[in-house]
GUVOTOR-410095 format. One record per residue (C-alpha): residue in one letter; x, y, z. Coordinates in steps of 0.001 Angstrom, whole numbers, padded with zeros to 6 digits, always signed. Example, Ala and Ser with C-alpha at 12.3 -4.5 7.8 and 13.67 -1.06 7.14 Angstrom:
// residues 2
a+012300-004500+007800/s+013670-001060+007140/
END
This chain:
// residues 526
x-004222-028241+028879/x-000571-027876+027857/x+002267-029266+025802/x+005812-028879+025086/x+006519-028991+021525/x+010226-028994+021836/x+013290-029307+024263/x+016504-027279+023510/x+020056-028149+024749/x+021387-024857+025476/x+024893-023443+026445/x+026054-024216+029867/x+024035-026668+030471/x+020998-025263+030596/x+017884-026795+029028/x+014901-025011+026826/x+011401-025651+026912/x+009205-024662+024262/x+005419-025368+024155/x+001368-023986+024614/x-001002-023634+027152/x-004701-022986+027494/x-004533-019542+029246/x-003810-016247+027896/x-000501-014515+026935/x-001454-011778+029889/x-001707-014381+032515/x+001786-015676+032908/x+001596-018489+035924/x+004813-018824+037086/x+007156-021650+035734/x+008842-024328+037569/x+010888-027212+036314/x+009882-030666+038695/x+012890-032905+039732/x+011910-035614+042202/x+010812-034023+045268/x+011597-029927+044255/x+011359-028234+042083/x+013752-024838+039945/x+012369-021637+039066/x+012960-020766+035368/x+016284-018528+034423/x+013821-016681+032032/x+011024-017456+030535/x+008514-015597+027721/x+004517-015975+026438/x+003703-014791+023397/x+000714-015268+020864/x+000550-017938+018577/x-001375-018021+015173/x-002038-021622+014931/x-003409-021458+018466/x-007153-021059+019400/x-008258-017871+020957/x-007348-017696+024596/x-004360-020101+023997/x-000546-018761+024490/x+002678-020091+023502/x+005723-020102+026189/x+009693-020092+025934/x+011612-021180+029247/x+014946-021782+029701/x+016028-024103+032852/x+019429-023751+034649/x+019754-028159+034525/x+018701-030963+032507/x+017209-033662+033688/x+019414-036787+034464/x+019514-039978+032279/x+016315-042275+033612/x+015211-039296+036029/x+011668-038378+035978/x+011010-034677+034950/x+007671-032212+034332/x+006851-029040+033925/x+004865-027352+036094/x+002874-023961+034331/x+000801-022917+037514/x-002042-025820+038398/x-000833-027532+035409/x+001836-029913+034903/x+003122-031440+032200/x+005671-034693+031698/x+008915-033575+029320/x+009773-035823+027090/x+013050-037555+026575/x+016445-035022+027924/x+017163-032775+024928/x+019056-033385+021894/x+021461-032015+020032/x+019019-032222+016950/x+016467-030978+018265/x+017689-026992+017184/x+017190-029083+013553/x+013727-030020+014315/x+012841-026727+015858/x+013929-024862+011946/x+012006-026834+010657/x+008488-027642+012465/x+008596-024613+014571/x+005427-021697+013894/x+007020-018582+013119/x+005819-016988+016745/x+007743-019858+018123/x+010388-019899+016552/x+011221-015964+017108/x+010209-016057+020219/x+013332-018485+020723/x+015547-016229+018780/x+014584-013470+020778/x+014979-015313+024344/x+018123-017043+023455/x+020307-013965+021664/x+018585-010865+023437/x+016964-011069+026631/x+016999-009226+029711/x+019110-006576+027598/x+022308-008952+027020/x+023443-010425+024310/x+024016-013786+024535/x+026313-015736+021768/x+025103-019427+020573/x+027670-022222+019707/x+028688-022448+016023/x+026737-026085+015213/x+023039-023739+017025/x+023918-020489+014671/x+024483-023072+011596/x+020872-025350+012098/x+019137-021433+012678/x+020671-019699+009945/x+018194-021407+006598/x+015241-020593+008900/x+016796-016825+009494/x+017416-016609+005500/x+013684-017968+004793/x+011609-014672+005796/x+011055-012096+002920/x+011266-008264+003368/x+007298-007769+004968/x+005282-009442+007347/x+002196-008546+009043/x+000096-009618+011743/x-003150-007978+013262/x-001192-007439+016145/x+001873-004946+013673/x+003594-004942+010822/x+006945-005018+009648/x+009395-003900+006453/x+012312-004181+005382/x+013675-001598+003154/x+017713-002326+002360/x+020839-002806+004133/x+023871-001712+002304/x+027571-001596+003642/x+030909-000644+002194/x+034100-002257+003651/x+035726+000787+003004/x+034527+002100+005930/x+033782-000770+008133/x+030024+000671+008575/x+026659-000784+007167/x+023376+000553+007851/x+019749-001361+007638/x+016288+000189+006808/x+012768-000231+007276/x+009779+000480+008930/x+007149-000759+011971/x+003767-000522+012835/x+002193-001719+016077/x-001279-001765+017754/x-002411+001247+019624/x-003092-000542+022955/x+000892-002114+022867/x+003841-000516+022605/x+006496-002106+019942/x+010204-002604+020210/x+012613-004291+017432/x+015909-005667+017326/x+017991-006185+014636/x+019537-009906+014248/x+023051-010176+011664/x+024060-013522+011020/x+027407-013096+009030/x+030750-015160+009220/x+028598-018337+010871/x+027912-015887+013659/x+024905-014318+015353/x+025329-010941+016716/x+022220-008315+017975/x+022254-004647+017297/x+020114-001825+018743/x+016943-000235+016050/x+016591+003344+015970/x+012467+003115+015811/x+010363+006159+014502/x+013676+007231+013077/x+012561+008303+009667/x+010019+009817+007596/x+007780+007363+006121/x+004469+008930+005176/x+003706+006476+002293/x+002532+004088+004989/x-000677+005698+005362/x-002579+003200+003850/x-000730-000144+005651/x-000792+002075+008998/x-004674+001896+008374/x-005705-000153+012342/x-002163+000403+013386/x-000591+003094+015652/x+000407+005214+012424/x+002889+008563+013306/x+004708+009511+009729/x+007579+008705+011377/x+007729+004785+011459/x+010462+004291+009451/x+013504+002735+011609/x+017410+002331+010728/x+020332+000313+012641/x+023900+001904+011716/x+026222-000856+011990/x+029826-000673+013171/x+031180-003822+010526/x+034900-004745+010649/x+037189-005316+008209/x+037126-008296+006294/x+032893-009052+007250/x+030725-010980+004740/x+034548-012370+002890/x+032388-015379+002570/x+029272-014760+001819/x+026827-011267+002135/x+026023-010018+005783/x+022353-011116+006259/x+019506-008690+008751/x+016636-009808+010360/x+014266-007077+011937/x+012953-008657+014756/x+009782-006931+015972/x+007681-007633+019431/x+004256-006026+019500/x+002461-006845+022543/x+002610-010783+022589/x+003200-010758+018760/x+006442-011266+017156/x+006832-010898+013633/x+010055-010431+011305/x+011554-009053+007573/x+014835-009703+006509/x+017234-009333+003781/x+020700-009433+002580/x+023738-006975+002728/x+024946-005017-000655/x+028506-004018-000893/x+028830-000754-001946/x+031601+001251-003208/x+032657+004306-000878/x+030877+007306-003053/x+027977+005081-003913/x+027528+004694-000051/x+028177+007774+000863/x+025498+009063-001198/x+023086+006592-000101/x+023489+007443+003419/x+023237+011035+002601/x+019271+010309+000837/x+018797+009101+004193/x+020040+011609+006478/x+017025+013687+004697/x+014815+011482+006307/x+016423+011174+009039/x+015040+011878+012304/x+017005+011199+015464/x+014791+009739+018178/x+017338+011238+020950/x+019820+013442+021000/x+023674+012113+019807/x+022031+009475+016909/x+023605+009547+013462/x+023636+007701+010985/x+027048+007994+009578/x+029817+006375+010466/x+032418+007693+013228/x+036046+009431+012514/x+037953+009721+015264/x+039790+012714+015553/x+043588+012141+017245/x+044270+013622+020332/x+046950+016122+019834/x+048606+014915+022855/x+049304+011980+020891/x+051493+013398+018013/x+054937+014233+018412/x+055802+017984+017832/x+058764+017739+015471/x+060094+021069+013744/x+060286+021281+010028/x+063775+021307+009026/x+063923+023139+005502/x+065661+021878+002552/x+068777+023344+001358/x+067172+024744-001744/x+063774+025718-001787/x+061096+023192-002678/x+057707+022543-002406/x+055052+019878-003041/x+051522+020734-003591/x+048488+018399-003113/x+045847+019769-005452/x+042108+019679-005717/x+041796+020680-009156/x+038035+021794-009432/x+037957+023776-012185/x+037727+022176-015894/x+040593+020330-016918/x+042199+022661-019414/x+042409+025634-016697/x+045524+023777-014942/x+047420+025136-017735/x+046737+028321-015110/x+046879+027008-012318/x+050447+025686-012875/x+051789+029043-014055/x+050108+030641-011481/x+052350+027984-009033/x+055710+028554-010799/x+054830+032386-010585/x+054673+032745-006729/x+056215+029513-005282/x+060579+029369-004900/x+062491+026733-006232/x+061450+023121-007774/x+057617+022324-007681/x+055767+018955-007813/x+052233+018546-007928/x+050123+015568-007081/x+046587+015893-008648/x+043824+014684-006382/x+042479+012384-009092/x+042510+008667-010359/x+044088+009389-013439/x+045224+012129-016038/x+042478+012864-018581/x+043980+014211-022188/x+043228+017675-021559/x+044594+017681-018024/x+047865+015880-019677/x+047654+018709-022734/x+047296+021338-019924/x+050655+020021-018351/x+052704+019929-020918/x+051423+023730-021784/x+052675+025034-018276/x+056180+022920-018420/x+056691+025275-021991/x+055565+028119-020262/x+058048+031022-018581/x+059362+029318-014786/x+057851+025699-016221/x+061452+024075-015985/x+060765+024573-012392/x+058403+021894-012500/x+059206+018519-011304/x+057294+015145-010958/x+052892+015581-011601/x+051503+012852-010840/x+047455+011533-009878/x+046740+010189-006538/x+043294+010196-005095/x+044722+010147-001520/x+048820+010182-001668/x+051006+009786+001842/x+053767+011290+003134/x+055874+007957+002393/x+054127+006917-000899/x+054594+010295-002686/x+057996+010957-001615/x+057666+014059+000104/x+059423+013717+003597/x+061680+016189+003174/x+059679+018673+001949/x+056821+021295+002544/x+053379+020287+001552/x+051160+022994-000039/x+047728+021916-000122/x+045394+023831-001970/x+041710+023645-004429/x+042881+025324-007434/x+039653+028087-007185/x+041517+028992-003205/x+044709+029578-005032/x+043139+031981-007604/x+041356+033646-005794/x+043832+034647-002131/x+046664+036266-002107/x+048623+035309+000952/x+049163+031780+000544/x+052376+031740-001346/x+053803+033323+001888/x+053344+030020+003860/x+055770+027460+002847/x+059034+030361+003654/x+057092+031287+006772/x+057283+027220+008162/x+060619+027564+009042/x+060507+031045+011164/x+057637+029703+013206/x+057084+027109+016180/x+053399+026220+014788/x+053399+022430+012681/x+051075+023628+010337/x+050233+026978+008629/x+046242+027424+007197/x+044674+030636+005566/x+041506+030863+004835/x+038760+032138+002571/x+036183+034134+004576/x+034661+036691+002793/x+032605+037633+005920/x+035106+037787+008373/x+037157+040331+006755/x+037168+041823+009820/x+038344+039359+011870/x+041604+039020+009582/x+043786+039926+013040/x+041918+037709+015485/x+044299+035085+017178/x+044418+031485+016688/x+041776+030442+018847/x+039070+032465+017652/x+040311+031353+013803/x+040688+027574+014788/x+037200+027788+016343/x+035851+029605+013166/x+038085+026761+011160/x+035775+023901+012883/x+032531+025471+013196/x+032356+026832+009509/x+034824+024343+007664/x+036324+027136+004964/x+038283+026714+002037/x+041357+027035+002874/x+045231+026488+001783/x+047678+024902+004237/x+051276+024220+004682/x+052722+021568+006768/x+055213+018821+007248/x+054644+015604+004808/x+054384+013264+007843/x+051160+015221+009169/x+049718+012995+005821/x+050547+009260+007971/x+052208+006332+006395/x+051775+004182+003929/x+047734+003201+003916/x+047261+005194+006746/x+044056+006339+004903/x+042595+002201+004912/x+039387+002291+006689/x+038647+006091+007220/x+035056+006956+006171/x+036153+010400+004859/x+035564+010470+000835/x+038649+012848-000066/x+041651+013899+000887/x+040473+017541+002132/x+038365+015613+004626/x+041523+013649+006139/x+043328+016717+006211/x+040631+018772+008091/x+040283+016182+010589/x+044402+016516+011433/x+044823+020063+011447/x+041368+020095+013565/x+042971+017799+016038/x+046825+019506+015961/x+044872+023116+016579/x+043259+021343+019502/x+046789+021633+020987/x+047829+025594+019044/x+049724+023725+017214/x+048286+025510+014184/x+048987+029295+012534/x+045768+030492+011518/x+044961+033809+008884/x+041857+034554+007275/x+041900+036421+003868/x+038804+038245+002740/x+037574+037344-000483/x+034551+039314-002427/x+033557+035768-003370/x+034086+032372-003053/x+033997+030215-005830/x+033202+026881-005802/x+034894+025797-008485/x+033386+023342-011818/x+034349+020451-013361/x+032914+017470-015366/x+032353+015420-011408/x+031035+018735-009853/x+027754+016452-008526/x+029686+014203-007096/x+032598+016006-006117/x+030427+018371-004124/x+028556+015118-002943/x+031755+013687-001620/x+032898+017243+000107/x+029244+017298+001873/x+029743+013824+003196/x+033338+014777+004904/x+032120+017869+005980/x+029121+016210+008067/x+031571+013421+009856/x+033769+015768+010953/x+030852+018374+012241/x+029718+015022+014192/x+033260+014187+015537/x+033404+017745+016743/x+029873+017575+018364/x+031053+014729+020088/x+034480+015795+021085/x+032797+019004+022958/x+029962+016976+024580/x+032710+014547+026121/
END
């Protein structure tokens, strides 16, 4: 016995028959669409297991390359069996199907129409609108006794065009499992690959109890999002699992985060994290510019000597006093300073107005806050940028060399570092320092030309947290090409630095540093 519970108009058209037969999900007769006197293969066609269905009873999905005329006689033909279609499909019948359809059915139909053979396959705008309540129905578990499905959280930041879902799957021992993950955002349907056994999840002991249990069932789905996604309303995920004949699903909802508040979550996760092949990350990419792409320019000094420093202040607030003087103490000429923060706190505005009454404090010009300045929007295109954390320029000696030493050199940028272990190699050449400068990211103080920094908003988009990470990532593509001086100064120590955000300052500095160890993976393996 069989029947065809409903017929789909599809794109192109192409027709889609949905329905039941009295034979098992293994046994898969071939399926032929009847026209008069032939008869057409189907495109593609699926059997999976349905719950309202007897034992020994399957449910199919076929999709047709015709429909059947207006008057013309049609059936379907599921081996020995054949079975009359109804009336030619209708637009509402996509309605019909949200709403009557058996959760194996109806994913079964999500998976056939958006994802198989390995393509993706995009539905008209009136299909994605009658699926999407159905898609938004399903809550964050479901299980079967054929698996079992979670879902954890999906959080994105537009910041950084990059989202990333979590969860978890179980299957049966005797069938492997595979999972998909379904966004519906902006009245669109689009399918992404699932990293499965991707994380640690040993608290599902207890629901891995007659499932293939391994520790490491958790799953993820990083998620390349572009600018302006979910303006309307929240990015919504649907896992969609297949175990065996089974399919099953969780969903939920995107959470905009803020930049550090992602950052950190995806960091909690990278300690779970374990890649399932080699090249998988979680975190988002940073493309490092080809040096080939940037136009060597020399840096024409100023007629009197000037210099503006970017500066990570990481010590407490009231130290700047020190830094400052130690600035107007071994720098030439006027000085201005842009802080590397949102805003002046009272003791870092106390602290400024100490070092402009202190000896060589008239030489200070403009301070000013800017979590991540440009070359345009801070008004330094004429001049030498210094940038520096305030614990580097305590504790080297050679940096205030650098800014005189940019115009009696051919290299666009100038970088010493703090390596208190490779004393030793304080003569080696540039390539064995740039090398050392990627592999081991080091403090370090730099001098280069203000347009190196981009223009205006140049900084929109980029996952990197501060502006240490954007700089790395320039002066590791520009000594790509030598276009970079290296020294290394040995130090007995390095310190860190404090301050009252030292958490998540140092949370924010891990994050950069692990993008741009990825980009530079990547950039040797290609």
């Amino acid at each position: 016995m069989s029947h065809i519970d409903f017929l789909l108009p599809m794109p192109g058209g192409q027709m889609m028959a949905v329905g039941w037969y009295d034979g098992a999900a293994g046994a898969e007769p071939a399926l032929r669409l009847v026209l008069g006197g032939g008869s057409r293969r189907a495109l593609r066609h699926r059997f999976h297991l349905r719950d309202d269905l007897p034992p020994g009873h399957s449910g199919f999905v076929a999709i047709f390359d015709t429909v059947p005329g207006h008057g013309e006689t049609a059936a379907l033909s599921l081996g020995e069996r054949r079975v009359a279609l109804p009336a030619a499909p209708a637009t509402g019948a996509w309605a019909d199907l949200v709403a009557r359809a058996v959760d194996g059915s109806f994913l079964a139909v999500l998976s056939e129409v958006l994802c198989a053979d390995g393509a993706t396959h995009p539905l008209p705008a009136g299909i994605v609108q009658a699926l999407a309540p159905r898609l938004r129905s399903f809550g964050n578990f479901a299980q079967t006794p054929q698996g079992a499905v979670g879902f954890d959280r999906f959080d994105h930041c537009p910041g950084m065009e990059h989202g990333v879902v979590a969860g978890w799957a179980l299957g049966g021992d005797d069938a492997g499992i595979s999972a998909t993950l379904v966004l519906l955002r902006d009245e669109a349907l689009s399918v992404h690959p699932v990293l499965l056994n991707s994380l640690l999840r040993t608290d599902l002991a207890e629901v891995g109890r007659g499932f293939a249990y391994t520790g490491t069932d958790g799953l993820c789905a990083p998620l390349h999002l572009p600018r302006g996604t979910g303006a309307g309303s929240a990015p919504f995920a649907v896992l969609l699992l297949r175990s065996g004949q089974a399919f099953l699903a969780a969903a939920g909802a995107g959470e905009s985060r803020q930049k550090r508040v992602y950052a950190a979550r995806l960091m909690e996760l990278e300690e779970y994290f374990v890649p399932p092949q080699t090249g998988c990350s979680l975190l988002p990419d940073i493309v490092l510019p080809r040096p080939d792409a940037q136009v060597r320019a020399h840096l024409p000094m100023p007629l009197k000597p000037q210099t503006h420093v970017l500066l990570h202040h990481n010590g407490r607030d009231c130290d700047l006093r020190d830094v400052l003087r130690h600035l107007t103490r071994h720098l030439k000429g006027r000085i201005s300073v842009t802080l590397l923060r949102d805003a002046a706190t009272p003791a870092l505005t106390r602290a400024i107005d100490g070092a402009r009454s202190d000896p060589g404090g008239e030489r200070l010009g403009e301070i000013r806050t800017a979590p991540r300045p440009n070359g345009a929007g801070a008004g330094m295109t004429a001049t030498p940028v210094l940038f520096a954390r305030s614990s580097s320029l305590l504790q080297m000696l050679g940096w205030s060399a650098l800014p005189e030493a940019m115009g009696d050199c051919d290299a666009e940028a100038q970088v010493l570092m703090e390596a208190p272990l490779l004393t030793p190699l304080g003569d080696a050449d540039d390539t064995a320092l740039a090398h050392i400068f990627r592999r081991e990211h080091p403090a370090f103080v730099a001098v280069f030309p203000a347009r190196i920094l981009g223009h205006p908003g140049s900084a929109q988009g980029s996952p990197c947290l501060t502006m240490e990470g954007e700089l790395r990532a320039r002066l590791m593509a520009l000594a790509e090409g030598g276009r970079v001086r290296f020294r290394a100064e040995g130090t007995s120590a390095v310190f860190a630095g404090r301050g009252p955000d030292g958490a998540e300052d140092a949370l924010a500095h891990a994050f950069d540093l692990a993008l741009l160890s990825r980009a530079q993976q990547e950039r040797i393996a290609s």
